[in-house]
Structures are given as structure tokens and as C-alpha cells.
SELUM-818471 format. One record per atom (N, C-alpha, C): residue number from 1; residue in three letters; atom name; x, y, z. Coordinates in steps of 0.02 Angstrom, whole numbers. Example, Ala and Ser with C-alpha at 12.3 -4.5 7.8 and 13.67 -1.06 7.14 Angstrom:
BEGIN
<atom seq="1" type="ALA" atom="N" xx="660" yy="-284" zz="390"/>
<atom seq="1" type="ALA" atom="CA" xx="615" yy="-225" zz="390"/>
<atom seq="1" type="ALA" atom="C" xx="660" yy="-165" zz="390"/>
<atom seq="2" type="SER" atom="N" xx="642" yy="-112" zz="354"/>
<atom seq="2" type="SER" atom="CA" xx="684" yy="-53" zz="357"/>
<atom seq="2" type="SER" atom="C" xx="645" yy="2" zz="394"/>
This chain:
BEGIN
<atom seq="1" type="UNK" atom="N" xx="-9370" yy="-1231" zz="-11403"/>
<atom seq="1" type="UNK" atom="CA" xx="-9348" yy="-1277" zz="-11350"/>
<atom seq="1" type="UNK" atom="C" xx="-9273" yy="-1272" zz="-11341"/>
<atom seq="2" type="UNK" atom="N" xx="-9236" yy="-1275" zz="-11391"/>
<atom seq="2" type="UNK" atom="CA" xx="-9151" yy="-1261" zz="-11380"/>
<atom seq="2" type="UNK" atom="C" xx="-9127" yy="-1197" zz="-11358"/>
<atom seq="3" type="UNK" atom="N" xx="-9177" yy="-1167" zz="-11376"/>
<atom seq="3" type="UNK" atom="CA" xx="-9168" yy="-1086" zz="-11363"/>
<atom seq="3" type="UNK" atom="C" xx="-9173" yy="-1071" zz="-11285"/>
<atom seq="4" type="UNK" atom="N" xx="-9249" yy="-1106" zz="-11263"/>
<atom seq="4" type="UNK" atom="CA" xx="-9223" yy="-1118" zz="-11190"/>
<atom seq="4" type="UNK" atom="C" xx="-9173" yy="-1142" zz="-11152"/>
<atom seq="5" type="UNK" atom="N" xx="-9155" yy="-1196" zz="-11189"/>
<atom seq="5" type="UNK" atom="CA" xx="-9086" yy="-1248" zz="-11144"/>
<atom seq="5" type="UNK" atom="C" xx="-9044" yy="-1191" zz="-11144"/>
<atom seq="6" type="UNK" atom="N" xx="-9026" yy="-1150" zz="-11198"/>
<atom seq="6" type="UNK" atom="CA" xx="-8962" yy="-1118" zz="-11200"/>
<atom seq="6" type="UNK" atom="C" xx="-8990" yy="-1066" zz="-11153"/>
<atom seq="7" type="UNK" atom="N" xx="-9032" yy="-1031" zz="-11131"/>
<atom seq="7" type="UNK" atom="CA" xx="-9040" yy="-958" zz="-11093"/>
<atom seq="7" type="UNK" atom="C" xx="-9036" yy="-975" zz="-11004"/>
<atom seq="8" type="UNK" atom="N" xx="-9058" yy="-1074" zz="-11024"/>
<atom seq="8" type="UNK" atom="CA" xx="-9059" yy="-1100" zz="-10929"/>
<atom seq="8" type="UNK" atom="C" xx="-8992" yy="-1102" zz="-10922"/>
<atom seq="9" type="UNK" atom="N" xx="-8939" yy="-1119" zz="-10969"/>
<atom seq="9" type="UNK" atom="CA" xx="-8876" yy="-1143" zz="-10962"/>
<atom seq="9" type="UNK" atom="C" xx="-8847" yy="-1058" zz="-10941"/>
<atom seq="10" type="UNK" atom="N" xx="-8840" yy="-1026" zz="-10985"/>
<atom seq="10" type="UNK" atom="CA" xx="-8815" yy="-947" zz="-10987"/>
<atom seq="10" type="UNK" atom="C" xx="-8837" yy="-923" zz="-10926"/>
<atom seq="11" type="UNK" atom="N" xx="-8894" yy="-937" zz="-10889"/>
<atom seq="11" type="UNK" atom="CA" xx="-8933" yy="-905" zz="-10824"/>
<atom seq="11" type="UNK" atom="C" xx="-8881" yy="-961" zz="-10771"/>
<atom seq="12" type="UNK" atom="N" xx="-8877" yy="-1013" zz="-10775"/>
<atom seq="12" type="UNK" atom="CA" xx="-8849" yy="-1055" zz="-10722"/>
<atom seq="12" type="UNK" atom="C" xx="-8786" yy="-1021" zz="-10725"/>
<atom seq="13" type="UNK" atom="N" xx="-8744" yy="-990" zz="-10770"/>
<atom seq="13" type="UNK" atom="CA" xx="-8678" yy="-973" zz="-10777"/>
<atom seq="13" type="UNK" atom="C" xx="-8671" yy="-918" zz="-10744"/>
<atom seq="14" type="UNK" atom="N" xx="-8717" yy="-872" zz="-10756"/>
<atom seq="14" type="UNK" atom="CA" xx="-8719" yy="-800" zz="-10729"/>
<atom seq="14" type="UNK" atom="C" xx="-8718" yy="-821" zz="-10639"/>
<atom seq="15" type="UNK" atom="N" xx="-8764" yy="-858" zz="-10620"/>
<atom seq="15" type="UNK" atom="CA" xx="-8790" yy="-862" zz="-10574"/>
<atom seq="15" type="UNK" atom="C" xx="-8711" yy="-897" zz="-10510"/>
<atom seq="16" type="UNK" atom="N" xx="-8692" yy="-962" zz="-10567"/>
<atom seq="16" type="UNK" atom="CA" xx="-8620" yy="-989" zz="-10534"/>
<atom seq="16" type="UNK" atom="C" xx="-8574" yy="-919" zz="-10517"/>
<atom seq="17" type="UNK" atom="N" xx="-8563" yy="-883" zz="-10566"/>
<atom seq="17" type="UNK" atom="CA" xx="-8503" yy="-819" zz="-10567"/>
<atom seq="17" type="UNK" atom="C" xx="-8529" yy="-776" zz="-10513"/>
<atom seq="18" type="UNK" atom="N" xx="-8587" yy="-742" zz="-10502"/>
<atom seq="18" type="UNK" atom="CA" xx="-8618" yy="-716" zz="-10460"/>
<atom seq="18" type="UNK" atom="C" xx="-8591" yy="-743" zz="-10389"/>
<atom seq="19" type="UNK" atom="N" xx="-8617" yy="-828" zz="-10364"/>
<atom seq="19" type="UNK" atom="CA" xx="-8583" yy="-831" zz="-10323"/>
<atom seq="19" type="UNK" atom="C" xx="-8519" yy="-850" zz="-10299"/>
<atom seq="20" type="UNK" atom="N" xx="-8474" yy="-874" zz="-10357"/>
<atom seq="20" type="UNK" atom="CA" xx="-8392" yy="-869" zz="-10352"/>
<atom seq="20" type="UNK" atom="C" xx="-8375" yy="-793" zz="-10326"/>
<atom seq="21" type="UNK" atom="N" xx="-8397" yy="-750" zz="-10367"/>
<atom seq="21" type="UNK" atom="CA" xx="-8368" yy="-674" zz="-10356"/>
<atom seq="21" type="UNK" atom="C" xx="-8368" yy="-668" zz="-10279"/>
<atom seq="22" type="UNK" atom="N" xx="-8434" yy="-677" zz="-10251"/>
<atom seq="22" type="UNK" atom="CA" xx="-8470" yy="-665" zz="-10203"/>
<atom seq="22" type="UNK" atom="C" xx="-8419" yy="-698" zz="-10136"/>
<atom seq="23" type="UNK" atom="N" xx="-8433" yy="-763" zz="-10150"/>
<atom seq="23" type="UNK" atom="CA" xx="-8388" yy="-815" zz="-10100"/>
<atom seq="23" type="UNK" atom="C" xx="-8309" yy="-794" zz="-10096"/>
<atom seq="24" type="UNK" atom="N" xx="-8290" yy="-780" zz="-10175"/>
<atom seq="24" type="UNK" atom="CA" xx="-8225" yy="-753" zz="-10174"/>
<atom seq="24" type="UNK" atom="C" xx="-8195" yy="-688" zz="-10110"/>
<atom seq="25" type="UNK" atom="N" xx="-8255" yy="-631" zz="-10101"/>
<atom seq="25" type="UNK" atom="CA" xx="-8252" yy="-556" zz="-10089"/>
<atom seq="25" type="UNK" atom="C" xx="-8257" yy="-570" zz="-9995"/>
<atom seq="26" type="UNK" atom="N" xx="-8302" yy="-604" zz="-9991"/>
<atom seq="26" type="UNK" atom="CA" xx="-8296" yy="-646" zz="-9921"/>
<atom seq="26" type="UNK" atom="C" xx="-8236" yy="-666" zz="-9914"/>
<atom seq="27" type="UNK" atom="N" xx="-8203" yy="-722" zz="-9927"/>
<atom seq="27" type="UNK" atom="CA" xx="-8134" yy="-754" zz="-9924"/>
<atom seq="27" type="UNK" atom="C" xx="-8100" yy="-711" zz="-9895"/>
<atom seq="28" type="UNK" atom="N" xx="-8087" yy="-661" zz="-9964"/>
<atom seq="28" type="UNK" atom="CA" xx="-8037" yy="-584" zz="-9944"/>
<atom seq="28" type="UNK" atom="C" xx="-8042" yy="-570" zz="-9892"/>
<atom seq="29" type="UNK" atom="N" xx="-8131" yy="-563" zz="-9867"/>
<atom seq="29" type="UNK" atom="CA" xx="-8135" yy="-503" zz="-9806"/>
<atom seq="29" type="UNK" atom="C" xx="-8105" yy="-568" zz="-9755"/>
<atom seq="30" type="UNK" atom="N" xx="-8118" yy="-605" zz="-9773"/>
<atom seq="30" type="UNK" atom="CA" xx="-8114" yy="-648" zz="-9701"/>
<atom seq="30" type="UNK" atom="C" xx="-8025" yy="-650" zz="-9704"/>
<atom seq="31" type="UNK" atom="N" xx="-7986" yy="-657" zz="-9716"/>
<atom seq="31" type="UNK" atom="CA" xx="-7917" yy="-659" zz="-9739"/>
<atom seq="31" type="UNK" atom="C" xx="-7903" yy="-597" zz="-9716"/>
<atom seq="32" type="UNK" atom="N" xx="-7915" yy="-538" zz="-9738"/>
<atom seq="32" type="UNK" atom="CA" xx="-7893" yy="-470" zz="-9719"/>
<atom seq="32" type="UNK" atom="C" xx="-7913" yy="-471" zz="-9622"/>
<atom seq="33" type="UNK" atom="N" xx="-7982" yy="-515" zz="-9624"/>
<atom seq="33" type="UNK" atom="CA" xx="-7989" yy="-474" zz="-9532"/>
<atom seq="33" type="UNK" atom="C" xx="-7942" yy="-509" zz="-9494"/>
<atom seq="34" type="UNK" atom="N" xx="-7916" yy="-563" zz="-9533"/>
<atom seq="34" type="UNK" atom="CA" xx="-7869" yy="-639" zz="-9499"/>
<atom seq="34" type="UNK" atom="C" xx="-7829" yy="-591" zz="-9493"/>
<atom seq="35" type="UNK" atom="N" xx="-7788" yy="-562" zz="-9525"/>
<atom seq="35" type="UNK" atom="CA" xx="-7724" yy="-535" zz="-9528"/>
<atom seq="35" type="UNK" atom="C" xx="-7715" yy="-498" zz="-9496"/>
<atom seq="36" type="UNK" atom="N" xx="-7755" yy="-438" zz="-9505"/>
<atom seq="36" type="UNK" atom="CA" xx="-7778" yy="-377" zz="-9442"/>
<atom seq="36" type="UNK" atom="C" xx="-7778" yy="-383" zz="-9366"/>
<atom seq="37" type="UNK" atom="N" xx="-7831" yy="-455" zz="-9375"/>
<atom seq="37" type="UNK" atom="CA" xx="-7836" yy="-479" zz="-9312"/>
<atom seq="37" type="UNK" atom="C" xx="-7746" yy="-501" zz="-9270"/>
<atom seq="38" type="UNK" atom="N" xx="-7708" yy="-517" zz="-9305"/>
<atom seq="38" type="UNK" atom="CA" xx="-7647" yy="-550" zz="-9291"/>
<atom seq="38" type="UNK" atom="C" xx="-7610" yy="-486" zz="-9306"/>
């Protein structure tokens, strides 16, 4: 049973970083076409 908590917790973590990275790489692009655009 703990063994689960810890693999849902470790999976929720992966899963948060996944979409930080993600949201992060967007940002950029969106920032870079702003600039371009201007």
C-alpha cells in the first residue's frame, strides 16, 4: 500500500515536470514569434 502512494506521488511528479517543460517550450515559442513578429 505505501509502495503505491510513493509510485502515484513519483508518477504525479513526472507527469507535473512533463507539463512545466512542455508549457515552458510554448512560452519560448510564443515569446520568440512576439519578437519576430515586432
Amino acid at each position: 500500500m505505501f509502495k503505491r502512494a510513493v509510485y502515484m506521488v513519483m508518477a504525479l511528479i513526472l507527469i507535473f515536470a512533463v507539463v512545466a517543460i512542455a508549457s515552458e517550450q510554448v512560452v519560448t515559442m510564443e515569446i520568440k514569434g512576439m519578437t519576430c513578429g515586432l
